[in-house]
DOMINU-336177 format. One record per residue: x, y, z of N, C-alpha, C in turn; residue number from 1. Coordinates in Angstrom, 1 decimal. Each point is the difference from the previous one (the first is absolute). Layout:
BEGIN
@nxx=X&nyy=Y&nzz=Z&caxx=X&cayy=Y&cazz=Z&cxx=X&cyy=Y&czz=Z&seq=NUM $
...
***
This chain:
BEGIN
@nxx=13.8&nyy=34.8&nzz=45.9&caxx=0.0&cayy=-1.3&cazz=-0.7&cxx=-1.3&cyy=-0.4&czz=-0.4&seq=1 $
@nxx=-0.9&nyy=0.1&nzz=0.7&caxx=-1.6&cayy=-0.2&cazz=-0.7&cxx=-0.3&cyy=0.5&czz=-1.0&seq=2 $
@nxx=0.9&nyy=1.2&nzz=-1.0&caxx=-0.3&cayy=0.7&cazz=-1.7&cxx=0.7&cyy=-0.6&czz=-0.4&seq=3 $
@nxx=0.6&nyy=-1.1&nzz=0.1&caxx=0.7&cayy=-0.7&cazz=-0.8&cxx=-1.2&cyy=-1.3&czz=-0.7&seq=4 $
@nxx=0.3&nyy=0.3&nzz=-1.4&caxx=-0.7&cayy=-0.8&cazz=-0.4&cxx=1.0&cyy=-1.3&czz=-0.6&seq=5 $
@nxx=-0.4&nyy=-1.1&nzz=0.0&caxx=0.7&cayy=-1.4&cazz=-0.7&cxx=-0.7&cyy=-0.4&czz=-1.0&seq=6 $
@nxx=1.1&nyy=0.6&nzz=-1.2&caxx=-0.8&cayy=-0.4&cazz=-1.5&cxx=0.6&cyy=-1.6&czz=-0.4&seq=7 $
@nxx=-0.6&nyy=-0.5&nzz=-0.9&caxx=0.0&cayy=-1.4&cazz=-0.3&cxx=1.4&cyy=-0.1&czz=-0.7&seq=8 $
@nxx=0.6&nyy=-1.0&nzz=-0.9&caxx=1.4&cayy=0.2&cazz=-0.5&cxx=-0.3&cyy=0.3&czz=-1.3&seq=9 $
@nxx=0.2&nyy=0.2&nzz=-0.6&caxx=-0.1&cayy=0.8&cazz=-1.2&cxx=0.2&cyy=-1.5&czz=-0.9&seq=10 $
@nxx=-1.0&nyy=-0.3&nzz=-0.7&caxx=0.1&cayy=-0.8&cazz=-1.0&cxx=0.5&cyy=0.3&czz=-1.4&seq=11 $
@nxx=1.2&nyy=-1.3&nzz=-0.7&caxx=0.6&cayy=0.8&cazz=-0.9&cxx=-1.0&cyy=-1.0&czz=-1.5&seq=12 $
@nxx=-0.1&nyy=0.7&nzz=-0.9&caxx=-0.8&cayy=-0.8&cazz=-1.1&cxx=1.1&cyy=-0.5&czz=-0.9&seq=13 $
@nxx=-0.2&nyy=-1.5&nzz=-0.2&caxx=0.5&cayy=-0.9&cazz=-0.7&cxx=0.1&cyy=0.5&czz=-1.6&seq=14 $
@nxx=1.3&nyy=0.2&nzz=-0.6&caxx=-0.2&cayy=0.3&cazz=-1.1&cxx=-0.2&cyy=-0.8&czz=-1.3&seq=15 $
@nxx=0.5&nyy=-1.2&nzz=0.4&caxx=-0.4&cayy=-1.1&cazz=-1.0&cxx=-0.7&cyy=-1.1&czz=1.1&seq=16 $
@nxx=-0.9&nyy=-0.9&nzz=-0.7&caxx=-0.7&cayy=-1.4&cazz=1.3&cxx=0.4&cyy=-1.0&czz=-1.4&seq=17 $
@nxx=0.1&nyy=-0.8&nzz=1.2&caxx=0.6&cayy=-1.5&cazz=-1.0&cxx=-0.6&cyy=-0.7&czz=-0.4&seq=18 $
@nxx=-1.7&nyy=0.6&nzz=0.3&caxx=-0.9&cayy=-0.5&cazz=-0.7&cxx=0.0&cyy=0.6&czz=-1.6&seq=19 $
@nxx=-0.4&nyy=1.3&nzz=0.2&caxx=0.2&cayy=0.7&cazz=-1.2&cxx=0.8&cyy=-0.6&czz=-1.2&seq=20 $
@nxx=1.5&nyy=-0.2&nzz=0.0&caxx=1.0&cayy=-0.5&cazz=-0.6&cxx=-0.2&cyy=-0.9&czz=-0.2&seq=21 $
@nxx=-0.7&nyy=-1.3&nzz=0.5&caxx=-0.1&cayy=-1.4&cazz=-0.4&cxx=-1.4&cyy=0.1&czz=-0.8&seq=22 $
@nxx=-1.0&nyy=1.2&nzz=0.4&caxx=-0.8&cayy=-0.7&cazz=-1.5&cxx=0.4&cyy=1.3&czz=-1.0&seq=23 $
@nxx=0.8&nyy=1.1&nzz=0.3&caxx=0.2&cayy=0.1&cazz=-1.2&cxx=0.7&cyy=-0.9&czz=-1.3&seq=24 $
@nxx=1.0&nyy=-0.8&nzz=1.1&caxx=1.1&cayy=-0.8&cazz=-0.9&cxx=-1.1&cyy=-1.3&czz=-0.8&seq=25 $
@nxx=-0.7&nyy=-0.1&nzz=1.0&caxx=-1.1&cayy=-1.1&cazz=-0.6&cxx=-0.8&cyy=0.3&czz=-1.2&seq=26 $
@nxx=-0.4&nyy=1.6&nzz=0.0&caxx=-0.9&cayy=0.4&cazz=-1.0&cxx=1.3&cyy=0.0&czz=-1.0&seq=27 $
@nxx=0.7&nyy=0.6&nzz=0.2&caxx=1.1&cayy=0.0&cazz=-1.6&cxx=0.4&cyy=-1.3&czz=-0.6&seq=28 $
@nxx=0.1&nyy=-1.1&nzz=0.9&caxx=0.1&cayy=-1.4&cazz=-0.5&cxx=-1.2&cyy=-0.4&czz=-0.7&seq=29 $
@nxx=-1.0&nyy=0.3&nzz=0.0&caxx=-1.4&cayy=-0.6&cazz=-0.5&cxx=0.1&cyy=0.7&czz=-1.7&seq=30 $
@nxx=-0.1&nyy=1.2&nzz=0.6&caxx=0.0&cayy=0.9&cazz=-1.1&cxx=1.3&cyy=-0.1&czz=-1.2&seq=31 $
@nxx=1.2&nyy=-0.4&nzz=0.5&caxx=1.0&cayy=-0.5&cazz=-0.9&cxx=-0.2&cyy=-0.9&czz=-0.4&seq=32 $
@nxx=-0.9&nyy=-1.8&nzz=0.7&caxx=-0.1&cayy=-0.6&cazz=-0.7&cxx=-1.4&cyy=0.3&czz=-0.8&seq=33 $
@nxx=-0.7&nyy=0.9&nzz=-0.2&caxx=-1.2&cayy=-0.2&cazz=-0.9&cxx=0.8&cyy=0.8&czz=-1.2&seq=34 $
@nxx=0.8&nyy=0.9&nzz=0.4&caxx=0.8&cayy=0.7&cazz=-1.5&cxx=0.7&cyy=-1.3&czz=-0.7&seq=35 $
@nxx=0.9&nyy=-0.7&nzz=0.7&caxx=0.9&cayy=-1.0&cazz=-0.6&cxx=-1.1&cyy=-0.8&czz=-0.6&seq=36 $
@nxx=-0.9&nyy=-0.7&nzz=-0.1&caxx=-1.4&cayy=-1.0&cazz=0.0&cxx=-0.1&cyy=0.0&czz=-1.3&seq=37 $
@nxx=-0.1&nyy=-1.0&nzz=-0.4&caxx=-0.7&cayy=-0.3&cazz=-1.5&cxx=-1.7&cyy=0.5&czz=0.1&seq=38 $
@nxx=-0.4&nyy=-0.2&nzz=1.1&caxx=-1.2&cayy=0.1&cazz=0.0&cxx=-0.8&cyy=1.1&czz=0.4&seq=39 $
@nxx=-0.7&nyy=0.7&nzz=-0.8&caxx=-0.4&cayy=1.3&cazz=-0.6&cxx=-0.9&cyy=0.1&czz=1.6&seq=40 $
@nxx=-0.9&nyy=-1.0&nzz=-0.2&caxx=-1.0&cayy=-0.2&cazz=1.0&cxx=0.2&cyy=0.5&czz=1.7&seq=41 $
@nxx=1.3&nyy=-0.6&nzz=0.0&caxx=0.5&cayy=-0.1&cazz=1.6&cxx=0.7&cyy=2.0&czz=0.1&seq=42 $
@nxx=0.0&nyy=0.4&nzz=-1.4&caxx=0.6&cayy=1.5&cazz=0.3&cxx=-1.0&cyy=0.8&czz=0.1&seq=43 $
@nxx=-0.7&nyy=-0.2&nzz=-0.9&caxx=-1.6&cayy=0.9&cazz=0.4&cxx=-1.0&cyy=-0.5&czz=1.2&seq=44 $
@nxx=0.5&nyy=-1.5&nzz=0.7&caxx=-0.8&cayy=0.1&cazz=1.1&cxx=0.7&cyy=0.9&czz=1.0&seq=45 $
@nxx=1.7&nyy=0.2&nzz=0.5&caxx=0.5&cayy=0.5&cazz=0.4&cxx=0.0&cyy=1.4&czz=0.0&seq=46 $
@nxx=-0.2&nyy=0.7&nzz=-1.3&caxx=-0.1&cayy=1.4&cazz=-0.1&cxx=-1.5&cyy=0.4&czz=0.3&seq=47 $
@nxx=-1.0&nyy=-1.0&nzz=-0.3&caxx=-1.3&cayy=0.7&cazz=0.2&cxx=-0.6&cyy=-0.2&czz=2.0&seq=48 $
@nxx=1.0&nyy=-1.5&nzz=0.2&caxx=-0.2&cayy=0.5&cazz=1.7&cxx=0.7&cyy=0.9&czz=0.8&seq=49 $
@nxx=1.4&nyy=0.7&nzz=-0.8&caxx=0.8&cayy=0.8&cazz=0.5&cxx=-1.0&cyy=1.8&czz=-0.2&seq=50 $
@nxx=-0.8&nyy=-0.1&nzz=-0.8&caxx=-0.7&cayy=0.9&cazz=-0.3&cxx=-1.1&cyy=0.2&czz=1.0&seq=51 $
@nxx=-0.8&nyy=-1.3&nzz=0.3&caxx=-1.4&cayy=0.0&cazz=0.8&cxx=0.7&cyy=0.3&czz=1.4&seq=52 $
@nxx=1.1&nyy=-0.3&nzz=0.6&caxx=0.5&cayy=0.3&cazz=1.3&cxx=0.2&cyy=0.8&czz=0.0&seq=53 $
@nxx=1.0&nyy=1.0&nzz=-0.8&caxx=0.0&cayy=1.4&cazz=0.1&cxx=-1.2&cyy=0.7&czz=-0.1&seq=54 $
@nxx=-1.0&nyy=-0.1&nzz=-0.9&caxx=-1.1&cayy=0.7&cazz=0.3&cxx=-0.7&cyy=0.0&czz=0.9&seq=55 $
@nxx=-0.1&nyy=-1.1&nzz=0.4&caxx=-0.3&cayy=-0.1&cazz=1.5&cxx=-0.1&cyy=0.2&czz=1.3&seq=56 $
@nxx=1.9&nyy=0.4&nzz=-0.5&caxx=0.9&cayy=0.6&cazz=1.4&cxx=0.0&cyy=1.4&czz=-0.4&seq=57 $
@nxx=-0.4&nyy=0.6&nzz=-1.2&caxx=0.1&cayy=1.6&cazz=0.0&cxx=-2.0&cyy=0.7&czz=0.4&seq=58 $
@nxx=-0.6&nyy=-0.9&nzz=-0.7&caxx=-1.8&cayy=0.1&cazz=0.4&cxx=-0.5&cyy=-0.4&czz=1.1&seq=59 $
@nxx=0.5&nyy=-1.3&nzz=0.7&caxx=-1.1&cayy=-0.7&cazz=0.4&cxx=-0.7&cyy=-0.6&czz=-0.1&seq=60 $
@nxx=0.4&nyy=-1.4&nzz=0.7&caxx=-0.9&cayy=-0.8&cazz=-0.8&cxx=-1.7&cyy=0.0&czz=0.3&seq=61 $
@nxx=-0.7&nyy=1.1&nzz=0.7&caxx=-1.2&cayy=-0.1&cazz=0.0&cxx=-0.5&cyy=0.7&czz=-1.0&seq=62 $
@nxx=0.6&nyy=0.7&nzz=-1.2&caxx=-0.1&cayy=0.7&cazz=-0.7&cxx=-0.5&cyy=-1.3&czz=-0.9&seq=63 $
@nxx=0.7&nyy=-0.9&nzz=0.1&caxx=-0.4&cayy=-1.1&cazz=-1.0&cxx=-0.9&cyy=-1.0&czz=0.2&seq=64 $
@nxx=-0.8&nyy=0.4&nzz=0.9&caxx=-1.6&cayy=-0.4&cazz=0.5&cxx=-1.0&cyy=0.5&czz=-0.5&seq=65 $
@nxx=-1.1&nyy=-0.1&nzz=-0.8&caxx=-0.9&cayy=0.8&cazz=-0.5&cxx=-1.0&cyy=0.2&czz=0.9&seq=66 $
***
C-alpha cells in the first residue's frame, strides 16, 4: 500500500464560461447598433477600437510603447 500513489481529481475544462457569452452578446449589440446608426462617427469609432484591441491582443500591448 505505500506505492500507491493518490492523484488529484482530474479537472474537467469548461467548454463555454458565461462570461465569455455575455460580452460576446454585448460586443455584437454595440456593433449592430453602430451598423444600424445614422452616425458615420460612432461606426468608425467602433471599428477603429475593435481594431486597436485586436492588435493588441494579437502583439502586445508593449509593442505599442516606444
Amino acid at each position: 500500500m505505500a506505492d500507491t500513489i493518490l492523484a488529484a481529481p482530474a479537472r474537467t475544462a469548461v467548454p463555454l464560461r458565461t462570461w465569455y457569452l455575455v460580452a460576446a452578446a454585448a460586443a455584437f449589440a454595440v456593433m449592430m447598433a453602430a451598423i444600424f446608426s445614422p452616425s458615420l462617427w460612432f461606426l468608425n469609432f467602433v471599428q477603429l477600437r475593435y481594431g486597436d484591441l485586436s492588435f493588441c491582443h494579437r502583439f502586445g500591448s508593449a509593442n505599442l510603447v516606444g
